[in-house]
N, C-alpha and C positions, 0 to 999 in steps of 0.2 A: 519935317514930320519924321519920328522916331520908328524904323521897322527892321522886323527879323526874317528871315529865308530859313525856313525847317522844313526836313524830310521826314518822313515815315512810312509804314509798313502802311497808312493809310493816312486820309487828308483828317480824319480826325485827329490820330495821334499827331502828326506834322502840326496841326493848330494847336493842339493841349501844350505840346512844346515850346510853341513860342510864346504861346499866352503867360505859360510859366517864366516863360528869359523875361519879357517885359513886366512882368509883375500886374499882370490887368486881367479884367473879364473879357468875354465873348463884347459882353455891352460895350466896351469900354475900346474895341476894335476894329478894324477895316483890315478884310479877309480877304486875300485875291491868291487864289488854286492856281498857281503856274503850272502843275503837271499830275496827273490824275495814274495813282499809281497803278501798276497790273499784278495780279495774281501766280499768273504765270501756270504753267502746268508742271507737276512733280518737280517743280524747284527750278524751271526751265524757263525763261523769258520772264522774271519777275522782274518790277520797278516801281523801285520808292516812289509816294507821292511825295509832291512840294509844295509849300504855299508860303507867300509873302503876307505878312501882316505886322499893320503900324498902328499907332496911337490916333485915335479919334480927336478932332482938333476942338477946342471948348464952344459952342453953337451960343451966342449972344443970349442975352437973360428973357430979354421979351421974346426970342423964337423957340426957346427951350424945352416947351409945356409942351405947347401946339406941334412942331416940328419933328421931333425926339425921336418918339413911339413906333413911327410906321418906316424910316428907314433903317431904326435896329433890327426890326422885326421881319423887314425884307431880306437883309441881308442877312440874317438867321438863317430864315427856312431856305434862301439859295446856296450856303451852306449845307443845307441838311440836306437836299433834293439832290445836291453835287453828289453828296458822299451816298445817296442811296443809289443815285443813278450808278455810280462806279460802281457799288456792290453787286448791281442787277445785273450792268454788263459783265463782269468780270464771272460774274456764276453761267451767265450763257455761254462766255465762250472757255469756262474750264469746263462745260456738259460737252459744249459740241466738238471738244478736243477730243473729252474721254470717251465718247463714242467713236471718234473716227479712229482714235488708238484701238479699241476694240473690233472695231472693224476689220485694218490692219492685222490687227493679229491672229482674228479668225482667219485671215485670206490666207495668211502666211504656215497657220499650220494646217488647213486645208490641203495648201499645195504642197506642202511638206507628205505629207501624209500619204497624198497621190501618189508623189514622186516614190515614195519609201516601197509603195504596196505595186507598184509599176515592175521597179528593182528586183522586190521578191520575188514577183512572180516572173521575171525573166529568167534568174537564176534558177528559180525552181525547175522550169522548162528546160534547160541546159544541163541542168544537173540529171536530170530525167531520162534524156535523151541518152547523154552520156553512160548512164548504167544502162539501159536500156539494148544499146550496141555492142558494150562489155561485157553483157549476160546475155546477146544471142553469141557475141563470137566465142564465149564460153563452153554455151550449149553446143554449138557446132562442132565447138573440139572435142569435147568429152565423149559425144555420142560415134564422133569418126575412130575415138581409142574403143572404144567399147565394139564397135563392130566387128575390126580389126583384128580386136582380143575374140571375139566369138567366131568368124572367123576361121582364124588359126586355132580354134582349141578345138571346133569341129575337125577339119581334117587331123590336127594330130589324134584326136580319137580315134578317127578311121583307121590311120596307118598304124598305129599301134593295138587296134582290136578290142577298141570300145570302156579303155580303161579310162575313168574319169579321175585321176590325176595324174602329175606327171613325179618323175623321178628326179633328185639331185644329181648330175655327174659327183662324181668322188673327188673327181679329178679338176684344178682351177687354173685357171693361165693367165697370165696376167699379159694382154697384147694392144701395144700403142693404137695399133690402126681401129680396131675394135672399139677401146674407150673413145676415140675421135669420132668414129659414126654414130655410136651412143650420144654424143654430147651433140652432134652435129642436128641430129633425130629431136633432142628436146630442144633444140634453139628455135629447131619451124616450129612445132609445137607452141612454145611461148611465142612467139612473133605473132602465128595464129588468132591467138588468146590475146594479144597485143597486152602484156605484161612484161614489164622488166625483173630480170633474176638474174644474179651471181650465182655462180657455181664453183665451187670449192670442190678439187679431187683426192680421195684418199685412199691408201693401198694396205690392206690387210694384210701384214707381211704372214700371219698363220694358214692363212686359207687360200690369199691370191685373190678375195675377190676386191671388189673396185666399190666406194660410197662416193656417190654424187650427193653432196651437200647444197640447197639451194637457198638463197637469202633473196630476199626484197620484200616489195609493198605486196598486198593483197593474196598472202600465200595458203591462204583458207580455202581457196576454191579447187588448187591444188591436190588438198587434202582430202576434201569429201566426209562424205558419214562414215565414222569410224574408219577413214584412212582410205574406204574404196578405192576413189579417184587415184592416191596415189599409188598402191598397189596394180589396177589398169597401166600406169603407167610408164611404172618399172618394168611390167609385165614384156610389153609391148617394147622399150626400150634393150630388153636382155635379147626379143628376138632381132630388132637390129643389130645389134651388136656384136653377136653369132653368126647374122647371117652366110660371111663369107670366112668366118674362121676356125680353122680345123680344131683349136683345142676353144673349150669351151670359157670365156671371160664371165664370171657371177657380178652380176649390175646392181648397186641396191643405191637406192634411189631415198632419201630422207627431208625433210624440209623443217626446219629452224627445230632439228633435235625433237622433229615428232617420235618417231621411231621409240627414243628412250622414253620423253613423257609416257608414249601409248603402252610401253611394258611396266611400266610404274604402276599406272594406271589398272591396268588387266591384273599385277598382282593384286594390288589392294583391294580390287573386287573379288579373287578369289580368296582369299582370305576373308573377307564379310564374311561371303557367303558361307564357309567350311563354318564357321561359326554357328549360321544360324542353323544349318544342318546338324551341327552337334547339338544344338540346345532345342531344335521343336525334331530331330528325328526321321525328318522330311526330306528326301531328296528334292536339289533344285538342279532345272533347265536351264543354263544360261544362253543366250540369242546366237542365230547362228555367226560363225565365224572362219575367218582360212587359217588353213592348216598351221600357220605361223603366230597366229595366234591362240587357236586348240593347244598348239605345243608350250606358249608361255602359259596358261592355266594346270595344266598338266607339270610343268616343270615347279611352278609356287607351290602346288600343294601333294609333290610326291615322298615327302618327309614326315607328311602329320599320318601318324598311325592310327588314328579315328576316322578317316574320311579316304576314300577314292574318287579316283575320276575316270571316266569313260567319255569316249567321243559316240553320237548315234545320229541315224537319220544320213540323208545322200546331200552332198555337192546341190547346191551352193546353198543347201539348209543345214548341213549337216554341225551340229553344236554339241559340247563339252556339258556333263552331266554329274553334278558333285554328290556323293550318295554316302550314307554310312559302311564301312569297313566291317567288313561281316566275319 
């Protein structure tokens, strides 16, 4: 008996194939499904169907009639039952795949998701904590300069009879031991404050006094509103650094070139303002300010012959006042 062994994507096409190599009909064949192919999931576990199928042997002239009809037709529809049965399983278990893949995947980024929102909010809490520490030991510094500075600006009031500023000596000296206490003074300071800063020292050969330049991370809190803090803390630094020496060392204190920004700054505002006082007529109040800044207002606009400036009002409100030139 004449037979072919073809695969395919399914047991129909495996028999269209071979029916075609032997040149016959379905009728005309004996079918036998050696392997019932799989589906497979997204291209994963799939396999050819197989099937053997040979030549129907000639059935004798008197059993031909009678005989014929019910074993073609048997073998048809077990045929046809095979290849429906495969498609029925084959769609069950690519459902029950792609469910449990779904499944999977919800779990997976469930637990991704936990894990992520876990993470944040630990960092967040550490992060938290962290500033938190770094802005009370802040607080704590700034308020021990402040006290310090109030302080000592009481009794020097006293002993000098209630004058509420102080005087420049004329006179500068420029003394090692002096700069070394100074710098020695802003090292607890920062350590305090638990910040890191480079200090860079510079020596004013016209005047004699001493620039402590400071670099590092976080040097804004340093600074304060409009320079405060660091003013406090020069302040405070020049009385150490005085403390035990007979000629007077001038301490000036700057961070990453505020100092110049903040004169830039203060002229271009006074310059606005001379403007707008020339054009509506209006005297303007500018916010209070120290003396060293009154004096860079006063210094930007003592050449324009339309406009003056006056300083008014007492310590630590006392502010520059830009008016027309009468």
């Amino acid at each position: 008996m004449a037979f072919v062994e073809k695969t395919g994507k399914s047991v129909d096409e495996a028999v269209a194939a071979a029916l075609e190599e032997l040149k016959i009909t379905a009728d005309e064949a004996v079918i036998e499904v050696l392997e019932e192919g799989k589906k497979g999931f997204f291209g994963f576990g799939r396999k050819d169907a197989r099937v053997r199928v040979s030549v129907k042997e000639a059935p004798a002239a008197e059993e031909n009639i009678a005989a014929s009809a019910a074993p073609e037709k048997t073998v048809s529809e077990a045929a046809s039952e095979a290849v429906s049965a495969v498609k029925a399983a084959a769609d069950v278990a690519a459902g029950a795949l792609a469910k449990k893949a779904e499944a999977v995947k919800a779990d997976a980024v469930s637990a991704a998701e936990d894990f992520g929102k876990k993470a944040a909010d630990a960092a967040e809490d550490l992060s938290k904590k962290a500033v938190d520490a770094k802005d009370d030991a802040v607080d704590s510094a700034i308020s021990a300069l402040n006290a310090l500075k109030s302080e000592h600006y009481g009794r020097e009031r006293g002993e000098r009879g209630g004058r509420k500023e102080f005087r420049e000596p004329r006179k500068y000296a420029v003394n090692d031991e002096a700069v070394n206490a100074a710098r020695e003074f802003l090292q607890k300071v920062f350590n305090a404050m638990r910040i890191e800063v480079v200090m860079e020292k510079f020596i004013n050969k016209y005047d004699g006094s001493v620039t402590l330049r400071l670099h590092g991370a976080d040097m804004g809190i340093l600074i304060g509103k409009h320079g405060q803090t660091l003013d406090s803390l020069q302040y405070l630094t020049n009385l150490v650094a005085n403390k035990n020496s007979d000629e007077r060392v001038r301490v000036v204190i700057d961070v990453e070139d505020y100092r110049d920004r903040r004169i830039e700054t203060l002229t271009r505002l006074a310059r606005r303002l001379a403007d707008k006082v020339k054009r509506t007529g209006e005297r303007v109040a500018l916010e209070p300010m120290n003396p060293h800044e009154r004096k860079i207002i006063h210094m930007a606009l003592q050449r324009d012959n339309r406009v003056t400036t006056l300083s008014e009002g007492d310590d630590p409100f006392r502010h520059v006042v830009i008016e027309l030139r009468k």
